[in-house]
N, CA, C and O atoms as CSV, one atom per row, in Angstrom:
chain,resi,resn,atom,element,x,y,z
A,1,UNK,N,N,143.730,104.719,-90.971
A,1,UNK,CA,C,143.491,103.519,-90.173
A,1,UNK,C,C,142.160,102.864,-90.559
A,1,UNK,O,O,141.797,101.792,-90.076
A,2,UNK,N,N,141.533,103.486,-91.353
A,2,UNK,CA,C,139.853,102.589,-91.828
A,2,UNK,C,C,140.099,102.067,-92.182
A,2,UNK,O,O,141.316,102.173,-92.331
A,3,UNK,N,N,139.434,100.694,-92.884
A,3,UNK,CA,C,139.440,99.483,-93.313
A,3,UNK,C,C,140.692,98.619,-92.473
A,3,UNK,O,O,141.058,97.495,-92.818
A,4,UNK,N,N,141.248,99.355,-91.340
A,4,UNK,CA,C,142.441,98.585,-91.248
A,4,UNK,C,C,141.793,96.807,-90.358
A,4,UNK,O,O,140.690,96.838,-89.811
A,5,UNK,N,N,142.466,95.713,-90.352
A,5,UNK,CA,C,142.226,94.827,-89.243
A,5,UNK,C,C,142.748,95.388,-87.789
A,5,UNK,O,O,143.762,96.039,-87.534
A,6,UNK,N,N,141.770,94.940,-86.978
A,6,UNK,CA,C,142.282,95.563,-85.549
A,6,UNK,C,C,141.442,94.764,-84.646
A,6,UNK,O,O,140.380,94.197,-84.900
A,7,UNK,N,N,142.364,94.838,-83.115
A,7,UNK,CA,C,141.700,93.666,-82.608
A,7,UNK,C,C,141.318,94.656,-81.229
A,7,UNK,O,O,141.783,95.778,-81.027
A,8,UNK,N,N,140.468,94.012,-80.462
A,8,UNK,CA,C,140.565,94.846,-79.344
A,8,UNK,C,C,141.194,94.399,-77.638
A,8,UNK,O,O,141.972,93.494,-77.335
A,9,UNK,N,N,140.768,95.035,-77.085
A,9,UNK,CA,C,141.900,94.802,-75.915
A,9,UNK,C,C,141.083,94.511,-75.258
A,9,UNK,O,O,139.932,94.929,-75.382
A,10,UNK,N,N,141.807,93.033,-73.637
A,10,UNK,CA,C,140.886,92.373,-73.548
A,10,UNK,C,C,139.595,93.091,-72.408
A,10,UNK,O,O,139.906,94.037,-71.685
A,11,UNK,N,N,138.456,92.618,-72.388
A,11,UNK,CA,C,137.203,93.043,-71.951
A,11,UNK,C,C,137.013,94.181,-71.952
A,11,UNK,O,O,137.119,95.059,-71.095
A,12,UNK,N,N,136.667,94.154,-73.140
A,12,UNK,CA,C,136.091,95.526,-74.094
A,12,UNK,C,C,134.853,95.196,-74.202
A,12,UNK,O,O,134.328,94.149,-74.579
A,13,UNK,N,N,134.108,96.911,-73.571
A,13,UNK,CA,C,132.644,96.629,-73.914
A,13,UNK,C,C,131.891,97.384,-75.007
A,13,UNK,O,O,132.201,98.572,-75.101
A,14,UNK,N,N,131.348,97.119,-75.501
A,14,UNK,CA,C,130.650,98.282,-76.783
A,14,UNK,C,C,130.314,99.264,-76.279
A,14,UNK,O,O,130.798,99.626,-75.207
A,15,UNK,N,N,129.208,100.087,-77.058
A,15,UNK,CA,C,128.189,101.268,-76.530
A,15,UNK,C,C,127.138,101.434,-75.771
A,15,UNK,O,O,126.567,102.408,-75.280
A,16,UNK,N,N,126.931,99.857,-75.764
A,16,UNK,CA,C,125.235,99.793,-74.592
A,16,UNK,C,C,126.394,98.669,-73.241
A,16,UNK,O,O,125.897,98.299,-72.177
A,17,UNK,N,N,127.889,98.324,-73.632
A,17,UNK,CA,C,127.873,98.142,-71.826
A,17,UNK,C,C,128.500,96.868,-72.370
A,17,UNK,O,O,129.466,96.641,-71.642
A,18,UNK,N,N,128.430,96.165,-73.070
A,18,UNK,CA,C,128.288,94.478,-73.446
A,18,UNK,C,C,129.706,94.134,-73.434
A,18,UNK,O,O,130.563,94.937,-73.804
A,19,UNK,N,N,129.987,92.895,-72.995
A,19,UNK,CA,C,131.943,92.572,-73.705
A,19,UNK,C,C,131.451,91.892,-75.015
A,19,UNK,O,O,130.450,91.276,-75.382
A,20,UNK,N,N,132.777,92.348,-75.608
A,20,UNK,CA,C,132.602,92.208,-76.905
A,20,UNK,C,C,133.496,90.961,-77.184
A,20,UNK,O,O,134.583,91.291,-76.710
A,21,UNK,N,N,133.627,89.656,-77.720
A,21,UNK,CA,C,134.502,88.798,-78.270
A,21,UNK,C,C,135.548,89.145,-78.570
A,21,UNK,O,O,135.492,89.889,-79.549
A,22,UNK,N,N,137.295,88.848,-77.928
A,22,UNK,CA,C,138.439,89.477,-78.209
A,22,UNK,C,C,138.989,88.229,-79.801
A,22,UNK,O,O,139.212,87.018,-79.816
A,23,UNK,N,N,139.016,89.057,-80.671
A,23,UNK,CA,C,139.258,88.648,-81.673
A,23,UNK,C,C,139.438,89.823,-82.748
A,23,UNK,O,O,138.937,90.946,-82.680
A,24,UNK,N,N,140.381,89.242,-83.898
A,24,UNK,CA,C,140.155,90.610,-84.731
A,24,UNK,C,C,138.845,91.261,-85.701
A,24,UNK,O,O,137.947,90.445,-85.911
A,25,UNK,N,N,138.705,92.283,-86.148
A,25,UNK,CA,C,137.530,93.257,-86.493
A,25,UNK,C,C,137.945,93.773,-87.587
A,25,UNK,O,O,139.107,94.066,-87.308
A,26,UNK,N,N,137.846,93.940,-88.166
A,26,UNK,CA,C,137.849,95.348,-89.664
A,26,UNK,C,C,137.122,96.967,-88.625
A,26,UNK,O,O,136.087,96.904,-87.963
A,27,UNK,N,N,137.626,97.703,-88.704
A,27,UNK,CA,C,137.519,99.421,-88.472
A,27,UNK,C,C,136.807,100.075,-89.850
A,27,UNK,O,O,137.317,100.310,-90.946
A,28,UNK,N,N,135.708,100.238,-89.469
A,28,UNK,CA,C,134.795,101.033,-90.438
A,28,UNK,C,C,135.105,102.645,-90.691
A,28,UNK,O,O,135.130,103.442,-91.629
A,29,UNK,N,N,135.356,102.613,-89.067
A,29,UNK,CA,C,135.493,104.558,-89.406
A,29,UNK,C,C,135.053,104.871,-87.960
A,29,UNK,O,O,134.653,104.074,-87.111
A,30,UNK,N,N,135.241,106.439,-87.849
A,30,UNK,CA,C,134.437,106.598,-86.230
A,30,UNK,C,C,133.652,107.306,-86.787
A,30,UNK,O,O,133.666,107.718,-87.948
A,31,UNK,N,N,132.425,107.595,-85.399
A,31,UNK,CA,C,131.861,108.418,-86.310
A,31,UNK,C,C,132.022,109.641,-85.475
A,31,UNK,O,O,132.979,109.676,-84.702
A,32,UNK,N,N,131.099,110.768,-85.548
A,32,UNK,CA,C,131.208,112.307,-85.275
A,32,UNK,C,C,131.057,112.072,-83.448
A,32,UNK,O,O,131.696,112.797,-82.685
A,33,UNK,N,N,130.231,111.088,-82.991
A,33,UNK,CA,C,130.363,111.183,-81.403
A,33,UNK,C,C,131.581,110.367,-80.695
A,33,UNK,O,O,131.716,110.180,-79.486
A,34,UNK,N,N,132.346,109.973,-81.636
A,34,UNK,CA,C,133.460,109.434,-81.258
A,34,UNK,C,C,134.184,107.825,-81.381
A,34,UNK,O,O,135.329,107.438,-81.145
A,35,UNK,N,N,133.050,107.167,-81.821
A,35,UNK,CA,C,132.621,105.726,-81.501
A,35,UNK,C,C,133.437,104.898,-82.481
A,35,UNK,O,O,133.530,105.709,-83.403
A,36,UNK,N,N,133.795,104.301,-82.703
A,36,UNK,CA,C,134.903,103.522,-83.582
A,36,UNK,C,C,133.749,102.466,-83.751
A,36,UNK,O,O,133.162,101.923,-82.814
A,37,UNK,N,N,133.523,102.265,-85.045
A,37,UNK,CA,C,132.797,101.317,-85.335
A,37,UNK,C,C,133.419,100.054,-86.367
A,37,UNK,O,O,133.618,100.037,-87.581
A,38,UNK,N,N,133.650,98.885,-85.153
A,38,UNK,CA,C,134.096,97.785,-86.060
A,38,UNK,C,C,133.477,96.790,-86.280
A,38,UNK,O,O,132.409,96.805,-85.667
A,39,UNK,N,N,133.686,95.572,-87.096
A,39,UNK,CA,C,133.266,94.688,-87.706
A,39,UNK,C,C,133.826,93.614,-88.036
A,39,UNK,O,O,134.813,93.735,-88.762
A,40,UNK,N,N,133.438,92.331,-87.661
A,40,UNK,CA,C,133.206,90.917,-87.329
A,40,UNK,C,C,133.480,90.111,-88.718
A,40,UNK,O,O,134.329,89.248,-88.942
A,41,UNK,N,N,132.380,90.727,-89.674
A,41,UNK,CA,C,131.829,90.402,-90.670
A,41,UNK,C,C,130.536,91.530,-90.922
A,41,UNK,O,O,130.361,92.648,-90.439
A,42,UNK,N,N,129.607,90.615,-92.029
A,42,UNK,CA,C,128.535,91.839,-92.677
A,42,UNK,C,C,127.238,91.609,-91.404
A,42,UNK,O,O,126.326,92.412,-91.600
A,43,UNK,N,N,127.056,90.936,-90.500
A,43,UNK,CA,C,125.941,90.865,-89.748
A,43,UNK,C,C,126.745,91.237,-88.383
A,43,UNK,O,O,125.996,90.895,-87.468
A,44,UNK,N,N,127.655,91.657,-87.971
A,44,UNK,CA,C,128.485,91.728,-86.589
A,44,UNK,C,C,129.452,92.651,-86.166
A,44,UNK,O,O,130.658,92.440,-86.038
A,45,UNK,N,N,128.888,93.601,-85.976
A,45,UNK,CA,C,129.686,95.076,-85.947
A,45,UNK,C,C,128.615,95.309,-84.481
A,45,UNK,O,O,127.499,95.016,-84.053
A,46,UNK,N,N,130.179,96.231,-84.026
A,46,UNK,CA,C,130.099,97.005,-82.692
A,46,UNK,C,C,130.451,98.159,-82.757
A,46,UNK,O,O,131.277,98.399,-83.637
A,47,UNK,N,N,129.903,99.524,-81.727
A,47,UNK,CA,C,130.760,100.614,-81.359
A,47,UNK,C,C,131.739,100.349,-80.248
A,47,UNK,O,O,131.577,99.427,-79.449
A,48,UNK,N,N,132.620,101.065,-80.219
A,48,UNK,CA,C,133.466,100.667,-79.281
A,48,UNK,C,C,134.375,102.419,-79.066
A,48,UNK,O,O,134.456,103.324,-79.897
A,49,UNK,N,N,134.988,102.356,-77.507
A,49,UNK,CA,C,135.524,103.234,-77.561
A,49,UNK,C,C,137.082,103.458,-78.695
A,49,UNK,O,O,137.673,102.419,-78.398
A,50,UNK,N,N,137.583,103.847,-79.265
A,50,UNK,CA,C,139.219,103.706,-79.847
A,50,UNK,C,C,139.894,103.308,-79.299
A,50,UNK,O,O,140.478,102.319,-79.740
A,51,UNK,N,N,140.295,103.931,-77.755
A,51,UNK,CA,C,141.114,103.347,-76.816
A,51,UNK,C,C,141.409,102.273,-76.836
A,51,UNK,O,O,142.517,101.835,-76.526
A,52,UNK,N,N,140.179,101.458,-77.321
A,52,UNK,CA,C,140.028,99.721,-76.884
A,52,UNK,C,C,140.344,98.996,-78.053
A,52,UNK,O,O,139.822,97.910,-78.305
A,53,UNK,N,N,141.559,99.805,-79.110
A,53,UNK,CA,C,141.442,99.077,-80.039
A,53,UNK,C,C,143.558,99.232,-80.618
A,53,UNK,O,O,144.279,100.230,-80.645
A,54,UNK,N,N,143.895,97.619,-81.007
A,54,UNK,CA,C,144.990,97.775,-80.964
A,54,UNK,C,C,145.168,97.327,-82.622
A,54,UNK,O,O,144.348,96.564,-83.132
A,55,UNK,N,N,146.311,97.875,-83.393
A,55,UNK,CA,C,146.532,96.923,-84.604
A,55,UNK,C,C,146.823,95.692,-84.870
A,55,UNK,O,O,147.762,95.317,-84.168
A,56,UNK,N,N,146.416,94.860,-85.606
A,56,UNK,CA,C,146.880,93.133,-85.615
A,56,UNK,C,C,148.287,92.791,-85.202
A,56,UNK,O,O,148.850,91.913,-84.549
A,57,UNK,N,N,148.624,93.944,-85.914
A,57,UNK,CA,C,150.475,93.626,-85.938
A,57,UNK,C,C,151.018,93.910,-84.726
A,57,UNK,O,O,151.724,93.040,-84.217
A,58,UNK,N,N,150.793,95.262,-83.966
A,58,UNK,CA,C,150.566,95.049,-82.487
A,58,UNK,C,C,150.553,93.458,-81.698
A,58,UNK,O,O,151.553,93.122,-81.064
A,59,UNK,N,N,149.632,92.745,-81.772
A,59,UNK,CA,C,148.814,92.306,-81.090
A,59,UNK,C,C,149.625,90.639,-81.431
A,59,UNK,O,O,149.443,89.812,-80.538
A,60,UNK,N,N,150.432,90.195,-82.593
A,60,UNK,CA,C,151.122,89.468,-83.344
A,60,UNK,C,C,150.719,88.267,-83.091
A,60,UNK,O,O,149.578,88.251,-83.551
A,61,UNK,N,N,151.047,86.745,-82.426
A,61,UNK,CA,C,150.456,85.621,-81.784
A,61,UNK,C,C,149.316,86.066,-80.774
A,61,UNK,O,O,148.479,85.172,-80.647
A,62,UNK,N,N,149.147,86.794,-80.291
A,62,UNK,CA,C,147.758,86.697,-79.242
A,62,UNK,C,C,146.299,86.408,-80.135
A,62,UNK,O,O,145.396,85.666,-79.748
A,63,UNK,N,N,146.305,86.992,-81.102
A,63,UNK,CA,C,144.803,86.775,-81.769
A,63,UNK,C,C,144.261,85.290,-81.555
A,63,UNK,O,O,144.791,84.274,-82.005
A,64,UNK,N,N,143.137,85.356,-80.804
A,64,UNK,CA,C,142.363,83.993,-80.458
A,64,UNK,C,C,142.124,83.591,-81.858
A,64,UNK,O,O,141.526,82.544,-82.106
């Protein structure tokens, strides 16, 4: 599932609490404390729980 596109589900908050913009992300990887770390682009990456994260194709017309 790394590198996959993935979007998240709506009002999703990162690791410090924040909602995160529902739109799709690139999936970096998790890391060892659990954290799914995705990405926006090269300046806009979040942790996020997994739970909170669905595949594009899943997700089909909803992507804002």
């Amino acid at each position: 599932m790394t590198g996959q596109d993935v979007a998240v589900k709506p009002e999703t908050r990162n690791h410090k609490g924040f909602f995160i913009q529902d739109t799709s992300y690139k999936l970096m990887g998790i890391d060892e404390a659990g954290w799914a770390l995705i990405c926006f682009d090269e300046a806009v990456c979040h942790y996020v729980d997994p739970e909170s994260l669905e595949s594009c194709e899943e997700m089909g017309d909803n992507l804002v």
